[in-house]
C-alpha positions in Angstrom: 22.4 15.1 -8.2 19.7 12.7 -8.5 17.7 10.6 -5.9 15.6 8.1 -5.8 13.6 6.6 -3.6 10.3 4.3 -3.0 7.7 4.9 -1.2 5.0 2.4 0.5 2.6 1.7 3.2 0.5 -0.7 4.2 2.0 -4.2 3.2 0.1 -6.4 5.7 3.0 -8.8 5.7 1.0 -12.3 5.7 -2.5 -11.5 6.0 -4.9 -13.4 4.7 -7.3 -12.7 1.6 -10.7 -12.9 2.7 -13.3 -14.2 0.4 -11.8 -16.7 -1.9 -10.1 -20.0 -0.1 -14.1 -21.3 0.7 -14.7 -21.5 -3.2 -13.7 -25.1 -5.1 -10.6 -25.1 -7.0 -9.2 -21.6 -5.8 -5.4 -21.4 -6.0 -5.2 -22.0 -2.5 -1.4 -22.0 -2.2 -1.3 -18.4 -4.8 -3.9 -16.9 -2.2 -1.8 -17.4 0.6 1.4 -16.4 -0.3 -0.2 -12.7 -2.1 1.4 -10.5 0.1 4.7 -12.4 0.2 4.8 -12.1 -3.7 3.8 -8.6 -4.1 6.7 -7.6 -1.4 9.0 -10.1 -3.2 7.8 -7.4 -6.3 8.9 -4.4 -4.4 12.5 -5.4 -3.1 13.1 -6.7 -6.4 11.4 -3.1 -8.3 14.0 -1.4 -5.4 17.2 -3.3 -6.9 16.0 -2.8 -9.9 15.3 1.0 -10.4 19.0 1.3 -8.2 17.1 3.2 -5.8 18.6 4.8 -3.1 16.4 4.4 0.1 12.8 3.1 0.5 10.2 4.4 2.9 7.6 2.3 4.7 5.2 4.3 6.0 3.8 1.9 8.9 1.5 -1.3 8.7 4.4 -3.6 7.3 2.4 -6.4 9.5 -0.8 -7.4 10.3 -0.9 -7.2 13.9 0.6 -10.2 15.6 2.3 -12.9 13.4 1.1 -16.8 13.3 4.7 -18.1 13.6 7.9 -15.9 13.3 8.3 -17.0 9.4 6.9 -13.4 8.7 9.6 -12.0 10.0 12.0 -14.3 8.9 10.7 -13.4 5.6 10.7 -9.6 6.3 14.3 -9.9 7.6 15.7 -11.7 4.8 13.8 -9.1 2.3 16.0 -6.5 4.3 19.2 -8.5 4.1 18.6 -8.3 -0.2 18.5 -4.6 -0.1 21.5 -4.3 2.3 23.2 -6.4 0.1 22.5 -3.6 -2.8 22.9 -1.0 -0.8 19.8 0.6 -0.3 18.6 1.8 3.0 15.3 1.7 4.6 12.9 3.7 6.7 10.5 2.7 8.4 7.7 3.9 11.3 5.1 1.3 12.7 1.7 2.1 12.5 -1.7 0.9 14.3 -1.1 -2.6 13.6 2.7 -3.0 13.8 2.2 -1.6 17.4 -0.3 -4.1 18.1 2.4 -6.4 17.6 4.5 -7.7 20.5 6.7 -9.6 18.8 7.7 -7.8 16.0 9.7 -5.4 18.7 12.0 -8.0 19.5 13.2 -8.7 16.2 16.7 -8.1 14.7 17.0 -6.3 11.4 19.9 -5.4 9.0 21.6 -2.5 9.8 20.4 -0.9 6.8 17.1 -0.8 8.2 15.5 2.3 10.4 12.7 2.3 12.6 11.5 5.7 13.9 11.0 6.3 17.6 7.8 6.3 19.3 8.7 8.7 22.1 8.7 11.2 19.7 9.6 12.4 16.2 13.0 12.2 14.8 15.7 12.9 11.9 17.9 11.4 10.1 20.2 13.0 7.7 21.5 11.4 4.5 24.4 13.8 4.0 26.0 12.0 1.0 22.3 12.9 -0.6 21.2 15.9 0.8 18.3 14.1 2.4 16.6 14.7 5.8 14.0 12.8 7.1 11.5 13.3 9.9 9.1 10.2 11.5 7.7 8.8 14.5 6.8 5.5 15.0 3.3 4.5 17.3 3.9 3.7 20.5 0.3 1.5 20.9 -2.6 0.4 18.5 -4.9 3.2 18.8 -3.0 6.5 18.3 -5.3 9.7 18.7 -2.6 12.5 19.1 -2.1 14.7 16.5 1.5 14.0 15.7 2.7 16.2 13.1 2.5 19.2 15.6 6.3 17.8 17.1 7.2 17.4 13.8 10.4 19.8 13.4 10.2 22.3 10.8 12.3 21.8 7.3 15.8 22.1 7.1 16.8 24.6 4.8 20.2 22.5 3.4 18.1 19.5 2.7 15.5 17.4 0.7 13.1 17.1 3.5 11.1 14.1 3.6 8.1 13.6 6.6 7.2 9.8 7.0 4.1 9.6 9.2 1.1 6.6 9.6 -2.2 9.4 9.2 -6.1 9.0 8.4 -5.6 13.4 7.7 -9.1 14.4 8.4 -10.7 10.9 7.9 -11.0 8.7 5.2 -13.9 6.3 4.3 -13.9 2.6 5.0 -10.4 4.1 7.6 -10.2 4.5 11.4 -9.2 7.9 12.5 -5.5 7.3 13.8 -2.8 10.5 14.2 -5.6 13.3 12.8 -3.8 15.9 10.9 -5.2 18.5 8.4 -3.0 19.2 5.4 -2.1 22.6 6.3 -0.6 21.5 9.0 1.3 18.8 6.9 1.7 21.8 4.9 3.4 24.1 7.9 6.3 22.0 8.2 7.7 23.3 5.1 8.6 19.7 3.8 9.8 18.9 0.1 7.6 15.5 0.5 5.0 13.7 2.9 5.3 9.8 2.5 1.9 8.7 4.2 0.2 5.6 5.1 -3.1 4.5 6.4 -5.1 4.7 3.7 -5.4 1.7 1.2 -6.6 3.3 -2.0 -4.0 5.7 -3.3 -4.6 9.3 -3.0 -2.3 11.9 -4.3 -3.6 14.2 -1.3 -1.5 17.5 -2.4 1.0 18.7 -5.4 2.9 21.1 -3.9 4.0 20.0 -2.2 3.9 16.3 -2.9 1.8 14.8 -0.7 0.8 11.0 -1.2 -1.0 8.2 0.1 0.6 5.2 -2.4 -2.2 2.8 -1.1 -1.7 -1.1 0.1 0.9 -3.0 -2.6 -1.6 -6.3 -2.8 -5.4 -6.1 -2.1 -6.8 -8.2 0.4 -10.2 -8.2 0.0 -13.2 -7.1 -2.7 -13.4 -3.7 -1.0 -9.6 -3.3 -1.9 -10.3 -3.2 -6.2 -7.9 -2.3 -8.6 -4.7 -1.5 -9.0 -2.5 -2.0 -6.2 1.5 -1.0 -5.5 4.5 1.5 -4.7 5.3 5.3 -5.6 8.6 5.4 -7.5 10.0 9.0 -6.9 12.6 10.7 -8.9 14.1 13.9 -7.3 16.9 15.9 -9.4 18.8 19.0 -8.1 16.2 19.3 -4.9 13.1 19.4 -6.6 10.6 15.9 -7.6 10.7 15.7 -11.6 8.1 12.2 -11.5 6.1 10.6 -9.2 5.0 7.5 -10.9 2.9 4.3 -9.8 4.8 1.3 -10.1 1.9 -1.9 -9.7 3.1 -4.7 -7.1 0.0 -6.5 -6.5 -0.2 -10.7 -7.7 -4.2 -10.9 -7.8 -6.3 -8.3 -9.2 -9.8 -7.9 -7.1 -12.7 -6.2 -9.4 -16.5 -5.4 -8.6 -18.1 -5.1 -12.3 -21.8 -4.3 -13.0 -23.1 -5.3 -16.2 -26.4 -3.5 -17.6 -28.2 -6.8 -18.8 -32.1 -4.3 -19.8 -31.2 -4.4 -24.1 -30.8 -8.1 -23.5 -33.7 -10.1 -25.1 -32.6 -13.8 -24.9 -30.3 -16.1 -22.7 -28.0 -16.5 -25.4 -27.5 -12.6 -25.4 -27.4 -12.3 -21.8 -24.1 -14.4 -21.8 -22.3 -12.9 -24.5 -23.0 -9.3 -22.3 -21.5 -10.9 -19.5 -18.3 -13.3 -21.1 -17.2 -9.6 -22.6 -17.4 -7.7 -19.5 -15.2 -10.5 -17.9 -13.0 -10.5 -20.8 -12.7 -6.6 -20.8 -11.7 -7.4 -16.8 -9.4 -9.8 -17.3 -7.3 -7.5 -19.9 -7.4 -4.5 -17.1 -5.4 -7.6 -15.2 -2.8 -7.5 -17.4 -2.2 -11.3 -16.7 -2.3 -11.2 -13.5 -5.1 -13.4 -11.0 -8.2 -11.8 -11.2 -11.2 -11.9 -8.5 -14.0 -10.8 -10.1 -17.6 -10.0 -8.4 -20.2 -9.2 -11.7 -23.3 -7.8 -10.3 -26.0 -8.3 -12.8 -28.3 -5.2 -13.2 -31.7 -4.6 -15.4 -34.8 -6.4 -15.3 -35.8 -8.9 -18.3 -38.3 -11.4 -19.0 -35.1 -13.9 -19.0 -34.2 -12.8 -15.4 -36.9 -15.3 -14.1 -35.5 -18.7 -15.9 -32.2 -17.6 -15.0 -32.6 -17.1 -11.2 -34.5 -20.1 -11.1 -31.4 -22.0 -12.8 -29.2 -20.4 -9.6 -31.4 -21.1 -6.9 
């Protein structure tokens, strides 16, 4: 038999892209509606690929929302993959619990959300699938929860969906600390984590993955951004692939500027890096931050021309 399934984290339904709406003749309306798009990508990649379930792994929101449209949105997003047929699993994280609102609303009834009391199971019998989350039951969430986590079920795919920083990460708050051996321990066929914005493929065996945020919010977030499409034939993953989501492209880009004798050369150095960036984009909106780097006798007519 074969499975599949896609796995996410950290959509940030709604939030807001900081850096660009101050400059003059930014795409304003495009900025906004990023993360709309970029989900709009993923439910439609889901109908697409025919895939059987998807797993969010906490963060679907960005704390509380500015009017219930977000989860309008989010609801009607569900009601697309119900109408396909594809389930979905889901357990809050730090800033879905911060949300007071999102608890009250109504989803499809193809839709899951783990309990925060403690972990729990669901079996997909027609698949062969089992899998094991728990939701947060407030923002900050210190406990180690993958020590409840039951161990692996010997007649299933096991699958544990869980909202982790591991041991830390960089630029990350320290929510639900876990080592991997522990992840490890429970004898799982397949961690689905989030958290962690940049994606990580934490562990191969098993398969243990961060798939990072699916639209980057900020310059900080660089690169590309989306889902982990995973393929699963007779019990065992055969492909684990990125599948990119994201509407604007953020990229940081240093350009060495020291061979550069003249103005004239100085631009050319800096219109190819930009045009090296915006075919990494792949036609997609591109922020772009150059940061100019080596000294040159031009440097001072050129500041002076900024300033």
């Amino acid at each position: 038999m074969m499975i599949k399934f896609i796995h996410t984290a950290d959509i940030h339904l709604d939030s807001p892209l900081k850096g660009l709406e101050i400059h003059e003749d930014a795409p304003v309306e495009a900025i906004r509606g990023a993360t709309r798009r970029a989900f709009d990508n993923l439910i439609g990649l889901a109908i697409e690929k025919e895939v059987d379930f998807v797993l969010i792994a906490g963060d679907l929101y960005d704390g509380d929302w500015r009017d219930y449209n977000t989860g309008l949105f989010f609801a009607g997003q569900m009601g697309r993959l119900d109408a396909a047929g594809i389930k979905v699993f889901i357990v809050s994280g730090n800033h879905d619990a911060a949300s007071q609102i999102t608890r009250a609303m109504p989803l499809p009834e193809n839709v899951t959300v783990f309990s925060a009391k403690k972990p729990q199971s669901v079996k997909l019998d027609d698949l062969g699938v089992i899998i094991h989350g728990q939701s947060y039951s407030s923002r900050v969430m210190s406990e180690n929860l993958v020590l409840q986590y039951p161990q692996h079920d010997p007649g299933f795919f096991n699958i544990g969906l869980l909202h982790t920083s591991l041991t830390g990460r960089e630029g990350h708050d320290v929510y639900a600390p876990c080592t991997v051996d522990e992840l490890k321990s429970r004898g799982y066929n397949y961690w689905a984590l989030g958290h962690v914005h940049q994606r990580e493929v934490v562990s191969t065996d098993p398969l243990i993955i961060f798939p990072g945020n699916i639209q980057g919010r900020h310059i900080k977030e660089t690169g590309v951004k989306g889902a982990t499409l995973v393929t699963v034939e007779d019990g065992r993953i055969v492909k684990a692939e990125v599948a990119e989501l994201d509407v604007l492209r953020w990229s940081s880009c240093q350009v060495d500027l020291s061979a550069c004798e003249t103005r004239e050369a100085i631009y050319a150095q800096v219109r190819s890096a930009m045009e090296k960036e915006l075919g990494l984009a792949d036609g997609k909106m591109l922020s772009l931050r150059l940061q100019l780097e080596g000294c040159r006798p031009v440097h001072a007519s050129l500041h002076a021309r900024t300033s």
